[in-house]
C-alpha positions as CSV (number, residue, x, y, z in Angstrom):
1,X,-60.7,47.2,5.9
2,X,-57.6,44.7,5.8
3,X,-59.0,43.1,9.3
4,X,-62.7,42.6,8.2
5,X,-61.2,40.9,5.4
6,X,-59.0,38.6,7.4
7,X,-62.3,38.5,9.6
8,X,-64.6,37.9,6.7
9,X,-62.0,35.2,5.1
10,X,-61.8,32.8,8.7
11,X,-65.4,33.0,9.0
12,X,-66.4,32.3,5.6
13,X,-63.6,29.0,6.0
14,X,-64.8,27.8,9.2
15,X,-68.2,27.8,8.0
16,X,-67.6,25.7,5.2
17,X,-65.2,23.4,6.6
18,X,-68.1,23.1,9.8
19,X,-70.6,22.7,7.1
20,X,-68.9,20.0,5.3
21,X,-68.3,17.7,8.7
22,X,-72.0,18.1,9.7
23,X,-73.1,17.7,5.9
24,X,-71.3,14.3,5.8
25,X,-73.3,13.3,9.1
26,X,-76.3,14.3,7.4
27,X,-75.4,12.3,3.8
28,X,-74.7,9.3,5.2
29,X,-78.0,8.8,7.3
30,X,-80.1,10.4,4.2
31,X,-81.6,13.9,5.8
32,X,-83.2,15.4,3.5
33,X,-84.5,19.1,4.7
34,X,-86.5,19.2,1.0
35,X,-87.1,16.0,-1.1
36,X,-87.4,17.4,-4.1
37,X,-84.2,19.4,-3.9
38,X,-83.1,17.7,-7.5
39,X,-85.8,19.2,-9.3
40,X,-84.7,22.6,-11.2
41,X,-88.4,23.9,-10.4
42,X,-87.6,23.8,-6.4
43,X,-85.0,26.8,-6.7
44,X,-88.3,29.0,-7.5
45,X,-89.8,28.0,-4.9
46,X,-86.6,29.1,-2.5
47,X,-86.7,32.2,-4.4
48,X,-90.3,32.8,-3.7
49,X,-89.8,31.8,0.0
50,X,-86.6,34.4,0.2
51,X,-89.4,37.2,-1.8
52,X,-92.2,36.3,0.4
53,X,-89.9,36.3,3.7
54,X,-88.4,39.8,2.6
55,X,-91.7,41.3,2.6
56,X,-92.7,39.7,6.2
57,X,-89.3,41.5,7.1
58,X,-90.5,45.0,6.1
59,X,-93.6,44.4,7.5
60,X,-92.5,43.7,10.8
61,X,-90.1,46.6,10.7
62,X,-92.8,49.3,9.7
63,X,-94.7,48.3,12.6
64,X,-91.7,47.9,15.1
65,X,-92.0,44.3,15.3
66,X,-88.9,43.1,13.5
67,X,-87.8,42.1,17.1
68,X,-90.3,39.1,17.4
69,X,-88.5,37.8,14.0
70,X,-85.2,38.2,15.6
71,X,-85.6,36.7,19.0
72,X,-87.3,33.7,17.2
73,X,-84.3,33.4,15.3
74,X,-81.7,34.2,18.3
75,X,-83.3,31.8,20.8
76,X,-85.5,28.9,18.7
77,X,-83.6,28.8,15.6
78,X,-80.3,28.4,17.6
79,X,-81.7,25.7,19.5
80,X,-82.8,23.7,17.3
81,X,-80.0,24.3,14.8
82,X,-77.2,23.5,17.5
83,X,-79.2,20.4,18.5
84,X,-79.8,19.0,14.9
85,X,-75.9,19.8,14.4
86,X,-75.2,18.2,17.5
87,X,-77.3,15.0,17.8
88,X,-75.7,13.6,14.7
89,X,-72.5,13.5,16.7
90,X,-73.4,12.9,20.8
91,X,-76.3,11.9,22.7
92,X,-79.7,13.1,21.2
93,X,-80.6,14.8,25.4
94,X,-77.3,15.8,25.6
95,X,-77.3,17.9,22.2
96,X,-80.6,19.4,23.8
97,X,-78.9,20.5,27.2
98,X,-75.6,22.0,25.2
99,X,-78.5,23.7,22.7
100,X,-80.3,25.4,25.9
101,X,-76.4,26.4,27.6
102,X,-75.8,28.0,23.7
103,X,-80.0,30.0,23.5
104,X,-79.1,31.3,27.3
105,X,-75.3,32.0,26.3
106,X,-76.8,34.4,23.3
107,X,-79.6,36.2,25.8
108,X,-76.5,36.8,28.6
109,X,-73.5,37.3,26.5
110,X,-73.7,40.3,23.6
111,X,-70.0,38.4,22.2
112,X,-71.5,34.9,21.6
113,X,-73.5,36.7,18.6
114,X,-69.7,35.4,17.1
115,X,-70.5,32.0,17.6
116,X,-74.2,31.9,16.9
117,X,-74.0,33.4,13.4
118,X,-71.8,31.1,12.9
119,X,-73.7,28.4,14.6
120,X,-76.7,28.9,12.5
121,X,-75.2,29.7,8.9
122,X,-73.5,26.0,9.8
123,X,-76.6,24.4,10.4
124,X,-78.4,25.9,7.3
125,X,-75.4,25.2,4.7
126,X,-75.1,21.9,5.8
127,X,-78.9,21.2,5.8
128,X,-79.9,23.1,2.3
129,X,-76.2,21.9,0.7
130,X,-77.0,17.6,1.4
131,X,-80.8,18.5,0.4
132,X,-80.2,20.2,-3.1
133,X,-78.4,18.8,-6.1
134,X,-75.8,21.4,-8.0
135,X,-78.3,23.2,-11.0
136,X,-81.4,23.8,-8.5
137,X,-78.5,25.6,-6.4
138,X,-77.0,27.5,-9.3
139,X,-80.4,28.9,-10.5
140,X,-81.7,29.8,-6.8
141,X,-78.4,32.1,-6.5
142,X,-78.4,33.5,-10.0
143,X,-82.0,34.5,-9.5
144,X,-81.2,36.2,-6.0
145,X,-78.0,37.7,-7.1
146,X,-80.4,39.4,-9.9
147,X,-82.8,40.2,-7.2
148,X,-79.9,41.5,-5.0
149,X,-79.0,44.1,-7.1
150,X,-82.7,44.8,-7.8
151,X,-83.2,45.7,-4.5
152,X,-79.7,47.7,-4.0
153,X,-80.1,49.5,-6.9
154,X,-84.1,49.7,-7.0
155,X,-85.7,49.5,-3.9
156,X,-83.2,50.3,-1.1
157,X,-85.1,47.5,0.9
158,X,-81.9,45.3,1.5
159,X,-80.0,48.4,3.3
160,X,-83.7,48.8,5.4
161,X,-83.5,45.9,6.5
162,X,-79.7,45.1,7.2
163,X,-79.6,48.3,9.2
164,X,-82.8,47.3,11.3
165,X,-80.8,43.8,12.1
166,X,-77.3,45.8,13.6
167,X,-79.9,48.2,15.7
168,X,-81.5,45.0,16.7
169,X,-78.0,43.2,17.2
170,X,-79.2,40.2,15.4
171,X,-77.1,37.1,14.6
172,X,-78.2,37.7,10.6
173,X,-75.6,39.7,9.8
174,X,-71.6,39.5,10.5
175,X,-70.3,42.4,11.6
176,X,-66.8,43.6,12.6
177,X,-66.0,46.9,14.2
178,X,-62.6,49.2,14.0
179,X,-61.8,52.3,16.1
180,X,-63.5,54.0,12.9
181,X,-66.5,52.4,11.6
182,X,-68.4,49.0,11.6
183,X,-67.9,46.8,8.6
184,X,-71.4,44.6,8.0
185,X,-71.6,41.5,5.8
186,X,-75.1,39.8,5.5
187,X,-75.1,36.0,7.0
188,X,-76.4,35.1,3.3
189,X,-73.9,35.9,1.6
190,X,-71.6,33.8,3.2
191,X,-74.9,30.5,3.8
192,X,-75.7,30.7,0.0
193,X,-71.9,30.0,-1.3
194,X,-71.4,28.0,1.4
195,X,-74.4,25.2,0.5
196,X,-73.2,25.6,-3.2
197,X,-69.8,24.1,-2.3
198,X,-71.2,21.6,0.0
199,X,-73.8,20.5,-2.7
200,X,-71.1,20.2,-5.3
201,X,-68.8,18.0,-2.5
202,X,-71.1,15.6,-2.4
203,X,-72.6,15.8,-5.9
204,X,-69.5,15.4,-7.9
205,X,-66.1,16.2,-6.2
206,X,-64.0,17.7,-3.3
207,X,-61.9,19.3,-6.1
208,X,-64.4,21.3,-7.9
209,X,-66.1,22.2,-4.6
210,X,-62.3,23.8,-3.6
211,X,-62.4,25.7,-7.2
212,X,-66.4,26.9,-5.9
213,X,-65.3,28.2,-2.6
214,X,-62.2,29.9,-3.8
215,X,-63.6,31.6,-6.8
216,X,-66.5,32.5,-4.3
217,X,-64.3,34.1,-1.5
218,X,-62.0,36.1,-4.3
219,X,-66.0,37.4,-4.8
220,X,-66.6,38.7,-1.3
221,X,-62.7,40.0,-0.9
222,X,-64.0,41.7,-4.4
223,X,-67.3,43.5,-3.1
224,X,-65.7,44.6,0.2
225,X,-63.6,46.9,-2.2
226,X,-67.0,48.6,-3.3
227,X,-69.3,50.9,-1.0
228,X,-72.5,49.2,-0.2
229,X,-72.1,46.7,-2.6
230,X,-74.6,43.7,-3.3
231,X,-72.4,40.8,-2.1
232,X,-74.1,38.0,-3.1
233,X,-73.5,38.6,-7.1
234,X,-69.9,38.8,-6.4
235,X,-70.0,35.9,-3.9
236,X,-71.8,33.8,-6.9
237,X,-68.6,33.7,-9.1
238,X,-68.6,30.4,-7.4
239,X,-70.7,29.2,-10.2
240,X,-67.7,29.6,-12.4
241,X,-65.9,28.2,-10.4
242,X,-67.7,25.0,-10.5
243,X,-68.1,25.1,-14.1
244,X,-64.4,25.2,-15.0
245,X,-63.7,22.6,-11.8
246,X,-66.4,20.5,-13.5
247,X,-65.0,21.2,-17.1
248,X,-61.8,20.1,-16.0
249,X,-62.9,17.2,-14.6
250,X,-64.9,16.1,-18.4
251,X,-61.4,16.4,-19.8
C-alpha cells in the first residue's frame, strides 16, 4: 500500500506540474476548450455530460462493446491530445508524427499505458483548467463527489465500470500492481483536482493553487486508507484548500 502511495503521489505531481506548463501555453494564446467556462450554469452541463457518458459506458459494457469506447480513447484521444499538447511547443507536423510514434507505442507496448494515462489526464487538466474559471469548477466537483458516492454506495455502477476498464487494460484508470494484489485509482480522480488547481493558478494565485493541490493529495493519500472508497470526495478537500489559500490572501 506504501508503494501505490508513493506511486499515486509522483503521478498526481507530474500531472499537475505537466498541466500547469502546457496550461500556460494555452493562456497565453487564449484556448478556450468551452467559452462559457465562467458561467456557474456550465458546471451542470459537465455534470450532465459526465451522467449522460456514464450511461453510454454501461451500455456499451452490457452489450460487450465497451472496447470500441476504449480503443477510441487509447488510439484517437491520444493522438490528438499529445499533438494539441505538443504543437503549442514544436512544429505543428512534427507534433503530429511524435503523436502517431505515441498511438502505435500504446497498440505495441502494454507499459506505455504509464505514459498515456498520463499523457491524456495532462492534456485534459490543462484544457478544462485555462477554459473554466474557479466556482464553475468547485460546483462541477461537489456535484460529482455527491454523485460519486451515489453511485458507490447506491448503484454499484462506478465499480462495473472500473473493473470492465482493468479487463480491458484501458489508460482510464491508474493502476499499480504488488506481488499481492493490484491497487486501481480512477484517471478522474486525479484530472478533476488537477484542473481545479490549474484554474485557480491562473485565476487568482500560484499560492492558493499549492494550498488546492496539497489539501487535495492529503485527500487521495486519505481514501487509499478505506476499501473501495469513492476517491473523488476525498480528493475534493482541495476546495478547502482554496478557500483558506484564498481567505488568506483577503487578509
Amino acid at each position: 500500500m506504501n508503494l501505490f502511495r508513493y506511486y499515486l503521489t509522483a503521478n498526481y505531481l507530474i500531472v499537475q506540474a505537466l498541466a500547469i506548463v502546457v496550461a500556460r501555453k494555452f493562456w497565453v494564446a487564449d484556448v478556450v476548450l468551452i467559452e462559457s467556462g465562467d458561467r456557474p450554469s456550465t458546471s451542470l452541463f459537465l455534470f450532465a455530460m459526465v451522467i449522460i457518458g456514464s450511461l453510454l459506458v454501461l451500455l456499451l459494457i452490457k452489450f460487450k462493446l465497451s472496447f470500441l469506447l476504449y480503443y477510441f480513447t487509447e488510439y484517437v484521444g491520444l493522438f490528438v491530445l499529445t499533438a494539441i499538447i505538443l504543437s503549442v511547443f514544436i512544429n505543428f507536423y512534427i507534433s503530429l508524427a511524435i503523436a502517431g510514434i505515441a498511438a502505435v507505442l500504446r497498440y505495441t507496448v502494454p507499459q506505455f499505458k504509464r505514459v498515456s494515462v498520463v499523457i491524456l489526464a495532462t492534456g485534459i487538466a490543462a484544457l478544462l483548467g485555462v477554459s473554466l474559471a474557479v466556482w464553475p469548477v468547485i460546483i462541477f466537483l461537489a456535484l460529482l463527489s455527491v454523485y460519486d458516492v451515489l453511485a458507490v454506495r447506491k448503484t454499484k455502477h462506478m465499480q462495473v465500470i472500473a473493473e470492465d476498464v482493468y479487463k480491458r487494460g484501458g489508460s482510464q484508470i491508474f493502476t499499480f500492481d504488488t506481488k499481492d494484489e493490484t491497487f486501481v485509482l480512477g484517471s478522474a480522480d486525479i484530472i478533476l483536482p488537477s484542473i481545479l488547481v490549474v484554474s485557480v493558478f491562473f485565476n487568482h494565485s500560484a499560492f492558493e493553487a499549492v494550498l488546492t493541490s496539497i489539501f487535495s493529495l492529503s485527500g487521495l493519500l486519505l481514501a487509499t486508507r478505506k476499501t473501495e472508497a469513492p476517491a473523488l470526495p476525498y480528493a475534493s478537500l482541495g476546495i478547502v484548500g482554496f478557500l483558506i489559500g484564498h481567505f488568506m490572501k483577503t487578509l
